[in-house]
Each structure stands twice: as structure tokens, then as C-alpha cells.
N, C-alpha and C positions, 0 to 999 in steps of 0.2 A: 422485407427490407427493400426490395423493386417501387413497392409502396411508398414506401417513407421517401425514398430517395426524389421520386416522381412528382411528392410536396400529393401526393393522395391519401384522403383521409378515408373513403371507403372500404370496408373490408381489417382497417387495423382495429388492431385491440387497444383499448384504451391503457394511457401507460400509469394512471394514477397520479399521484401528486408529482413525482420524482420520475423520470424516462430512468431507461436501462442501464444508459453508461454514469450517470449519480447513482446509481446503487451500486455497478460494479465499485467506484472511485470509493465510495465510502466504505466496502468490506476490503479492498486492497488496502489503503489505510489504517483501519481497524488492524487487519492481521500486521501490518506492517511496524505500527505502533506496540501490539502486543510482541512481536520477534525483537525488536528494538528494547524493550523493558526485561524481557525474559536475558537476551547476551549481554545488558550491560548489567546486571546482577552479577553474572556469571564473572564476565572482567573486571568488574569496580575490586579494584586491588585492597581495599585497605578496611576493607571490613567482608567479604566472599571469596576470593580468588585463593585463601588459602585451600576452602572445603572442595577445589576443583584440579587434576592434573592440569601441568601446564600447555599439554594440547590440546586440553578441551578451554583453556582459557585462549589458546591462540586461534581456534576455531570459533568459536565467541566474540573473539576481535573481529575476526574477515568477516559471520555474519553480521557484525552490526555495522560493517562498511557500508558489506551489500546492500538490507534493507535502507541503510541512511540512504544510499545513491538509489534506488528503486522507488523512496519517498519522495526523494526530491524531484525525480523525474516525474513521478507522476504530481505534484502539485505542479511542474512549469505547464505539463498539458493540458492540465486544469483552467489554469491559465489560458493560455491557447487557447483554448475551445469555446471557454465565454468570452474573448472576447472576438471568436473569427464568429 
């Protein structure tokens, strides 16, 4: 990292097509998007929410806040980063 930071190219490992933090953004996503598809199965009222108690549908609601607000976050730094 002392490397990178220093704009030295000696000594690093080549990062491939994609550096490190585009692979992290993309599996944060990925999980992000599948947590997202999995609790709103779970809360979509009107065809699932029967086959579920209603805590597990109210606990279904709060994660699909969470991941909403943790996607969106990470798309503004996404943002952010290409363009600082």
C-alpha cells in the first residue's frame, strides 16, 4: 500500500483488469442486491408475507432499509472515486 500510495510501480503485483476496490464494490453489490431480492420476497405483502410470522416480515422490512441505505452509499462513493 506504502507503494501505491508513493505512485511506485516496483515491487507491486499486478492488479489485472479491475484493482481491488472494483472487485470489492462489485461483490458488496452483488450481496447487496441478493439481501435486497431475498427480504423483499419475504415483505411483498400480497403474494409471501402470509408464509412468514410478522417479525420476521418486520425484520425483512428493517433489512431491506439497511441494504437500500448501504447500496446507495456505496454507489455515491463510487461516484466519488471516479470522479476524484
Amino acid at each position: 500500500m506504502p507503494k501505491v500510495l508513493r505512485n511506485e510501480t516496483e515491487g507491486v503485483p499486478d492488479a489485472g483488469r479491475y484493482n481491488a476496490g472494483q472487485k470489492l464494490l462489485f461483490y458488496v453489490l452483488i450481496l447487496l442486491m441478493i439481501g435486497l431480492l431475498a427480504t423483499g420476497v419475504v415483505i411483498w405483502r400480497e403474494y409471501f408475507s402470509h408464509l412468514f410470522g410478522i417479525d420476521m416480515v418486520r425484520l425483512g422490512a428493517l433489512l431491506h432499509a439497511v441494504f437500500a441505505f448501504i447500496l446507495i452509499c456505496s454507489i455515491i462513493i463510487h461516484v466519488y472515486a471516479g470522479i476524484w
